[in-house]
TORDONU-657524 format. One record per residue (C-alpha): residue in three letters; x, y, z. Coordinates in nm, 2 decimals, decimal comma. Layout:
residues N
node r ala	x X	y Y	z Z;
...
//
This chain:
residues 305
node r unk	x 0,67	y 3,54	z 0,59;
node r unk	x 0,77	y 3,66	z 0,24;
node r unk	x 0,51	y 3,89	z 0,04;
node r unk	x 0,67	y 3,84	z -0,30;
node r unk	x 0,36	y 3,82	z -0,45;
node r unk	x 0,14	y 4,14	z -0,41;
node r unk	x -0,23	y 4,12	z -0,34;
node r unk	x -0,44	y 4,35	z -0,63;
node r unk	x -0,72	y 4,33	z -0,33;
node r unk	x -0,49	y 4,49	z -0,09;
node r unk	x -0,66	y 4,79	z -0,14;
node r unk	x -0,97	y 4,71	z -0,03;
node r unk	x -0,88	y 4,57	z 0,26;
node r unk	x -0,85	y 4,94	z 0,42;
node r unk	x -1,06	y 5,24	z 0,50;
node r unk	x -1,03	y 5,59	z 0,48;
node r unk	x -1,00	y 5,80	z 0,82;
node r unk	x -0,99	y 6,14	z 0,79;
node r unk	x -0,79	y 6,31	z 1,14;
node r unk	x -0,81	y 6,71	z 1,15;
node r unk	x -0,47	y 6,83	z 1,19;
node r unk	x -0,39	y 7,21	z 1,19;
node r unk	x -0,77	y 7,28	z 1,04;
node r unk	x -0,68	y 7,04	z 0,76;
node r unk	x -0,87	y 6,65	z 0,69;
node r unk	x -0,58	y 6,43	z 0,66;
node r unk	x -0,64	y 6,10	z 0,49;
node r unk	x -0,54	y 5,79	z 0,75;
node r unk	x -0,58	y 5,45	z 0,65;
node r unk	x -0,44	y 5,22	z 0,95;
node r unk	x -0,50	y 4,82	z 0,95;
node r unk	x -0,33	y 4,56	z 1,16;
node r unk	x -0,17	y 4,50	z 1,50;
node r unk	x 0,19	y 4,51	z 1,62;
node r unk	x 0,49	y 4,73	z 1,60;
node r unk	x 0,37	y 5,03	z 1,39;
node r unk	x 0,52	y 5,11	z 1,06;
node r unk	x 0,46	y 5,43	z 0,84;
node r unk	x 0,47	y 5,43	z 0,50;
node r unk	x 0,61	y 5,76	z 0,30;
node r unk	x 0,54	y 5,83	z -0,06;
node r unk	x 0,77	y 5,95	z -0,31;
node r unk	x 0,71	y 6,25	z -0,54;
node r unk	x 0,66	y 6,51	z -0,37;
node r unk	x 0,33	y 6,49	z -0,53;
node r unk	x 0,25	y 6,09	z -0,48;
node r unk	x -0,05	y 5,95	z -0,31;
node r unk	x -0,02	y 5,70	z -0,04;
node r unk	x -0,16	y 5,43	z -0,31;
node r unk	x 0,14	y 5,29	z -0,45;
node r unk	x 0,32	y 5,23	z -0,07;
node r unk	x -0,01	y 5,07	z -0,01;
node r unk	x -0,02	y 4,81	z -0,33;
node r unk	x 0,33	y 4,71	z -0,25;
node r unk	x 0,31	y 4,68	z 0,14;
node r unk	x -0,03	y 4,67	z 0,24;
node r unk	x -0,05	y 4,26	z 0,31;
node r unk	x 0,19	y 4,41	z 0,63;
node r unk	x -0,09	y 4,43	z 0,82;
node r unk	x -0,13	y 4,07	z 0,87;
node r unk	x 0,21	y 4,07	z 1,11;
node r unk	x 0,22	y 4,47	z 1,21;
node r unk	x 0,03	y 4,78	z 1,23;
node r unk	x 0,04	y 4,96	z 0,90;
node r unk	x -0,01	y 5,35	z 0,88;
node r unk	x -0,08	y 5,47	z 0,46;
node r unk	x -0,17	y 5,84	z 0,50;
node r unk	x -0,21	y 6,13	z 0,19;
node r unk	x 0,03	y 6,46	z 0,27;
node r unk	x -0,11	y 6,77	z 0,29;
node r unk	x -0,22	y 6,88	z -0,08;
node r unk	x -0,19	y 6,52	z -0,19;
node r unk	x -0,47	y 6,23	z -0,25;
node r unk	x -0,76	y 6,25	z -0,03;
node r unk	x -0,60	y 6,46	z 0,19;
node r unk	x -0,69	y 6,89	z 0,16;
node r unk	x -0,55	y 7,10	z 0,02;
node r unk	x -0,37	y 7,37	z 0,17;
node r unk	x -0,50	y 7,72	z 0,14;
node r unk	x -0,18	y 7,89	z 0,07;
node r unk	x 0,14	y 7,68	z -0,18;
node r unk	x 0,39	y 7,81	z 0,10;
node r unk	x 0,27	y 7,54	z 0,33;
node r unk	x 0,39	y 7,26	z 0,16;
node r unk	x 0,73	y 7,20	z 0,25;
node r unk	x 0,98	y 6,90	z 0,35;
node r unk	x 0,93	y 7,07	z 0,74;
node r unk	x 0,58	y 7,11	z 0,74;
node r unk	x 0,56	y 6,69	z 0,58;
node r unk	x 0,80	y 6,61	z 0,86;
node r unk	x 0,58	y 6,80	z 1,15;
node r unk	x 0,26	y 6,64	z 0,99;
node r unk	x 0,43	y 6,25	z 1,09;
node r unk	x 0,51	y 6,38	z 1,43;
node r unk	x 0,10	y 6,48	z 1,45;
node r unk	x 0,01	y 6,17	z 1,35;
node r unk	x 0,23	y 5,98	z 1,56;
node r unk	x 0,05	y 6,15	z 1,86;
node r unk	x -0,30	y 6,15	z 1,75;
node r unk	x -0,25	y 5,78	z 1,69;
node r unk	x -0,13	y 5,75	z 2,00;
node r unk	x 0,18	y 5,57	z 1,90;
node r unk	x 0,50	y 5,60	z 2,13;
node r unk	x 0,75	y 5,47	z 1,85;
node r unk	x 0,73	y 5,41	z 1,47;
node r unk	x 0,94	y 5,25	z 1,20;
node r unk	x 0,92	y 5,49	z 0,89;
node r unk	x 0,97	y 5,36	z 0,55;
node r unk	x 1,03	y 5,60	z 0,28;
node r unk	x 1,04	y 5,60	z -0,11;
node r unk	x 1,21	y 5,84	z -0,26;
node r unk	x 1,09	y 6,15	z -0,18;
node r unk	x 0,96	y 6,00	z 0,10;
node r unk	x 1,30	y 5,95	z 0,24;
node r unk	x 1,37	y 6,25	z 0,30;
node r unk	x 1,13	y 6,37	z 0,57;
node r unk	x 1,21	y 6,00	z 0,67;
node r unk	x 1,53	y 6,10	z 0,75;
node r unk	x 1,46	y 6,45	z 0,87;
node r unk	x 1,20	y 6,33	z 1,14;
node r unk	x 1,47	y 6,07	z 1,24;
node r unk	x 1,69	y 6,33	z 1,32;
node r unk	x 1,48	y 6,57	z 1,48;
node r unk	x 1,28	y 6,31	z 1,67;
node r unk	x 1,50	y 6,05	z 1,74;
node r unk	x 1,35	y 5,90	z 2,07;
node r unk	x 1,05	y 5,84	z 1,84;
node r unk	x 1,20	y 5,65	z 1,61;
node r unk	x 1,25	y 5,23	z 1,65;
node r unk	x 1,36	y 5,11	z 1,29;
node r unk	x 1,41	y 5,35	z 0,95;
node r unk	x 1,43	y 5,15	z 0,55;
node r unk	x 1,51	y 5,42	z 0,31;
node r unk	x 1,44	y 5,30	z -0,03;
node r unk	x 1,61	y 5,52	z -0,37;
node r unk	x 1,64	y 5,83	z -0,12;
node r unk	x 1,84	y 6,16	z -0,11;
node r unk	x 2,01	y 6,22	z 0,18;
node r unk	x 2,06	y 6,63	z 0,07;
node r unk	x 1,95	y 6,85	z -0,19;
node r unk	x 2,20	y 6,85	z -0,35;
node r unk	x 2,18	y 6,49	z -0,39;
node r unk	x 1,87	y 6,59	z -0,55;
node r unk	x 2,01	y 6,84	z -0,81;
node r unk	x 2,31	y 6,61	z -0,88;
node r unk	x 2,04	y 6,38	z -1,01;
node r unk	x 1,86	y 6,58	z -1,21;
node r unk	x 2,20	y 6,68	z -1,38;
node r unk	x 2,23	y 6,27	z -1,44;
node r unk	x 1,85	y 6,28	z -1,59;
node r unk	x 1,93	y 6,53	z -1,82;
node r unk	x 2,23	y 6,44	z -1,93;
node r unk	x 2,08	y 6,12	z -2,01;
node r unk	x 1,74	y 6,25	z -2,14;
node r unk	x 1,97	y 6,50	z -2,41;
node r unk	x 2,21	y 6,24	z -2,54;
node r unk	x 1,94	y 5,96	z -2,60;
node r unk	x 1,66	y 6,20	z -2,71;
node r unk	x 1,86	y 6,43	z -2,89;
node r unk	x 1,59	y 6,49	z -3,13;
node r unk	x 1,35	y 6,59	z -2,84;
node r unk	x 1,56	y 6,77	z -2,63;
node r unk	x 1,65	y 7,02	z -2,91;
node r unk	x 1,29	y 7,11	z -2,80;
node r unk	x 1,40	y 7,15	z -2,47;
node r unk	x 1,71	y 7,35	z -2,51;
node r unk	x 1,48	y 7,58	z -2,78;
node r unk	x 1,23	y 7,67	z -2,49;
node r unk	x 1,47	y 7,71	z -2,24;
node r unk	x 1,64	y 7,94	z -2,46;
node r unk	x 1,31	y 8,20	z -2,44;
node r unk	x 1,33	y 8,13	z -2,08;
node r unk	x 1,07	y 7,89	z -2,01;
node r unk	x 1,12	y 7,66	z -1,66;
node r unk	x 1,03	y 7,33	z -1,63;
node r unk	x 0,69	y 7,45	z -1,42;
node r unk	x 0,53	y 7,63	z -1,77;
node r unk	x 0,34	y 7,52	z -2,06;
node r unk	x 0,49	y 7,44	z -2,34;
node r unk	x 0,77	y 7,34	z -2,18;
node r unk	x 0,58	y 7,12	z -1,91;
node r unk	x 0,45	y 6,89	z -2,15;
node r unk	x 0,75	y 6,87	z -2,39;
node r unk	x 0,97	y 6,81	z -2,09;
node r unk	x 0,68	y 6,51	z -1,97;
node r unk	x 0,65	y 6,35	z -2,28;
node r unk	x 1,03	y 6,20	z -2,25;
node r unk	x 1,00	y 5,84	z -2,27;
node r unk	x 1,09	y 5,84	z -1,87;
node r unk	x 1,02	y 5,45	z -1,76;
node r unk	x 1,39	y 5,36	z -1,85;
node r unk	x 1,46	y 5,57	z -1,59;
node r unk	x 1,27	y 5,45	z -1,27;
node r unk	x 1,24	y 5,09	z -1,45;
node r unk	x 1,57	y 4,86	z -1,51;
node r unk	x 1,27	y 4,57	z -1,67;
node r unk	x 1,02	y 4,84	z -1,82;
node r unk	x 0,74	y 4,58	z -1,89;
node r unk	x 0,70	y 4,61	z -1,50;
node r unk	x 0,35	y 4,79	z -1,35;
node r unk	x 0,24	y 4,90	z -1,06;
node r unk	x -0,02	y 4,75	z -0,83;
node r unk	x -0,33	y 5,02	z -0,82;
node r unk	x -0,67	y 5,04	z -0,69;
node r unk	x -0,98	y 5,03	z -0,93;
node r unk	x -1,11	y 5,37	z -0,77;
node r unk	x -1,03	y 5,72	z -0,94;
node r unk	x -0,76	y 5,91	z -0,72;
node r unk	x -0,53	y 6,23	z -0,71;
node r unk	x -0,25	y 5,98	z -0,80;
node r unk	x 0,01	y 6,29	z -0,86;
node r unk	x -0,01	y 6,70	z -0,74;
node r unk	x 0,17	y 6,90	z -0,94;
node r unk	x 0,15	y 7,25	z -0,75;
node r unk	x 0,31	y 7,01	z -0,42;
node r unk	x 0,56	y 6,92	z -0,64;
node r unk	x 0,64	y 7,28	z -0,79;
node r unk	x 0,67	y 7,41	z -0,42;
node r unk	x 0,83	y 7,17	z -0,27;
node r unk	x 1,11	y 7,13	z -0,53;
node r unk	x 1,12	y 7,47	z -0,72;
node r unk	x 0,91	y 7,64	z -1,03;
node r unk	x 1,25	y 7,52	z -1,26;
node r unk	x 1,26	y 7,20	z -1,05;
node r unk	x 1,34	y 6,92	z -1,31;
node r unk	x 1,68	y 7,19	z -1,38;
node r unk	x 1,75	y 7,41	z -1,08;
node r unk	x 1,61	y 7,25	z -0,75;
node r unk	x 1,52	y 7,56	z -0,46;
node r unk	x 1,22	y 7,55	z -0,26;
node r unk	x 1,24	y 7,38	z 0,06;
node r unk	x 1,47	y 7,07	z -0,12;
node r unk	x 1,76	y 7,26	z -0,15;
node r unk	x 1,82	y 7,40	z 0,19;
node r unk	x 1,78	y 6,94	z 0,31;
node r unk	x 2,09	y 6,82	z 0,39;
node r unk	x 2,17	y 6,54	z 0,63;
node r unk	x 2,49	y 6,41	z 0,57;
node r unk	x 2,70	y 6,51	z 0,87;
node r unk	x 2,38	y 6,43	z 1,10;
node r unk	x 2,31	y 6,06	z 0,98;
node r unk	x 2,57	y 5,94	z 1,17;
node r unk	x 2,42	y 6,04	z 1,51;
node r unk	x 2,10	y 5,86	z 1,41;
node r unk	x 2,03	y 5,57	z 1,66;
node r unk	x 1,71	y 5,40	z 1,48;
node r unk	x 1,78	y 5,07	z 1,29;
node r unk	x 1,85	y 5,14	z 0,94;
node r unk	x 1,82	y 4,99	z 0,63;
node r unk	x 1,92	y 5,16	z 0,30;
node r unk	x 1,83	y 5,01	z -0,06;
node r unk	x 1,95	y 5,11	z -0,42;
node r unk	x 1,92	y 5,00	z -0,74;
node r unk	x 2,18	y 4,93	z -0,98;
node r unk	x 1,97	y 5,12	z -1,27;
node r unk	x 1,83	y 5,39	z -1,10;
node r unk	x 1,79	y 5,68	z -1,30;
node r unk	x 1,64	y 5,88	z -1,01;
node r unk	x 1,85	y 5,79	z -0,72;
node r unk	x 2,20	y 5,72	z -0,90;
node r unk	x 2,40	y 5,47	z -0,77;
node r unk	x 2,67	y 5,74	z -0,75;
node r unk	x 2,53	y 5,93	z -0,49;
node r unk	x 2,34	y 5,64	z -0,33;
node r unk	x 2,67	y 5,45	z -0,23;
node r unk	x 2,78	y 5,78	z -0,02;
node r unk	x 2,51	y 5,64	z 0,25;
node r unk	x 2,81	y 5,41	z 0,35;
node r unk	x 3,01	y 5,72	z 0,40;
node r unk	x 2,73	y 5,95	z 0,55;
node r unk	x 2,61	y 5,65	z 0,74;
node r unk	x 2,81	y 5,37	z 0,82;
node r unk	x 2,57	y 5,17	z 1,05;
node r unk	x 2,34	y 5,14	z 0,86;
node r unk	x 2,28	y 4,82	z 0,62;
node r unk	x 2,34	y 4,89	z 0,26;
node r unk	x 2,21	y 4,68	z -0,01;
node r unk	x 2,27	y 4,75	z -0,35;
node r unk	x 1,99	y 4,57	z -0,58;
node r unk	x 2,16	y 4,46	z -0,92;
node r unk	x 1,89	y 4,43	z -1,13;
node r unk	x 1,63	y 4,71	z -1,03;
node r unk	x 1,58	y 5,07	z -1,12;
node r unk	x 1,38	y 5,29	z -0,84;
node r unk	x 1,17	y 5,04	z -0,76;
node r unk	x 1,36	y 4,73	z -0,61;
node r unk	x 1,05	y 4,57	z -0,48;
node r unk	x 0,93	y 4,58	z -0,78;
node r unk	x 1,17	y 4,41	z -0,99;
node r unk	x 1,32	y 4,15	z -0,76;
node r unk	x 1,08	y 4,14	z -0,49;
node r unk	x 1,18	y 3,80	z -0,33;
node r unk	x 1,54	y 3,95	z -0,23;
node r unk	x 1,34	y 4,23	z -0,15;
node r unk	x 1,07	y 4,12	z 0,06;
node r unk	x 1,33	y 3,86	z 0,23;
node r unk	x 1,56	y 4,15	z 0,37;
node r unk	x 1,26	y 4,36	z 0,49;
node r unk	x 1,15	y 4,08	z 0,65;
node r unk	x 1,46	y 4,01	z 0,82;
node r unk	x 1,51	y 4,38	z 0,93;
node r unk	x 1,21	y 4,37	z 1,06;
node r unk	x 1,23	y 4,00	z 1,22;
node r unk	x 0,91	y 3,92	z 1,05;
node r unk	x 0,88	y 3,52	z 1,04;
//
């Protein structure tokens, strides 16, 4: 049962459910029976919305679980920055694994959202049935090692632009402040995610938080976009992926400018039973821009006829 093509009604198709969870209304939207499968957002910052427009139609052979992060989408916000944190995104799954009442999950994870993915597979293993990792970071220092690549690219493409950059910085402005926020943000970035950039995404009609800046300060450090810290930095799994028992799957794209193939391809190192498949014509979005071969190797990992 391929889902090549994406349904732009997906989003109709499912409701909002907000679960308390630690004096905080989470944003649930669950449709479907079967196996269940979570769905993790990239960013940090991302609402559920894009997971849902690309693998909502799920729900017609599974279970499908699209929640909003603490801070992000419908969800609330927290009343104190320090709470948003890889740990505290990981702990939040594990909540709603049990208020579901769920004894296993698969996780899939874009991105960012690889990497509580990860971190919950580790620390909850006997929770975990199947894990799909899509243009992750298995460490922080992943993380920083592709910003490095970004910039690098950004400075000797853009050169006129970035001599804004490198002015700013030099008055010691980080990638968190105004002016250099929105010089920094007005880089021409869909060659980056995007190897074809004509591509869009599916979204819902509805106005949403689509992106939360302050999450993704926190999360990845006031200077982020230069000098990951915050709770990023101190992620690293790379000596622990081997112990993980769930079935995994790992994707990258040839052209990703977020998740290089450099430091993608050390998965087979890091984690050697895992399948790796390297997508040849796609950026950070591989469903996106060859979504047959895609939607053909989830299916099969997750024996969906």
């Amino acid at each position: 049962m391929c889902f090549s093509q994406v349904d732009p009604d997906i989003f109709g198709k499912f409701e909002s459910k907000f679960y308390e969870i630690d004096g905080y209304k989470i944003n649930v939207e669950v449709l479907g029976e079967g196996d269940p499968i979570f769905f993790l957002p990239g960013g940090p910052g991302n609402s559920h919305d894009y997971m849902q427009g690309n693998f909502g139609q799920y729900y017609k052979t599974n279970t499908v679980v699209f929640f909003d992060f603490l801070g992000r989408g419908k969800s609330d916000d927290a009343k104190d920055v320090s709470e948003y944190s890889v740990e505290n995104d990981v702990e939040l799954i594990e909540k709603l694994r049990e208020v579901l009442g769920y004894n296993k999950i698969s996780i899939v994870g874009h991105s960012y959202g690889t990497v509580p993915a990860q971190a919950y597979a580790i620390k909850y293993p006997d929770h975990v049935d199947k894990m799909v990792l899509i243009s992750g970071f298995h460490s922080g220092a992943m993380w920083q090692a592709n910003c490095d690549s970004y910039n690098h690219y950004a400075k000797t493409h853009f050169p006129e632009k970035w001599k804004q950059v490198d002015s700013l910085r030099s008055l010691g402005y980080v990638s968190g402040q105004e002016p250099l926020k929105t010089v920094y943000g007005n880089f021409p970035t869909k060659y980056i995610y995007y190897h074809n950039t004509s591509l869009k995404q599916n979204a819902p009609q509805e106005k949403y938080r689509g992106w939360a800046d302050d999450v993704y300060v926190e999360i990845i450090g006031r200077d982020g976009d230069f000098n990951v810290s915050g709770s990023m930095i101190n992620q690293d799994y790379r000596q622990e992926l081997k112990e993980v028992k769930a079935k995994t799957l790992i994707v990258a794209g040839r052209y990703d400018g977020v998740s290089t193939p450099e430091f993608n391809v050390q998965y087979k190192i890091f984690m050697p039973q895992a399948q790796f498949e390297m997508f040849e014509q796609s950026g950070h979005n591989p469903y996106l821009e060859e979504p047959e071969k895609f939607y053909a190797l989830f299916d099969a990992f997750f024996k969906i006829k």
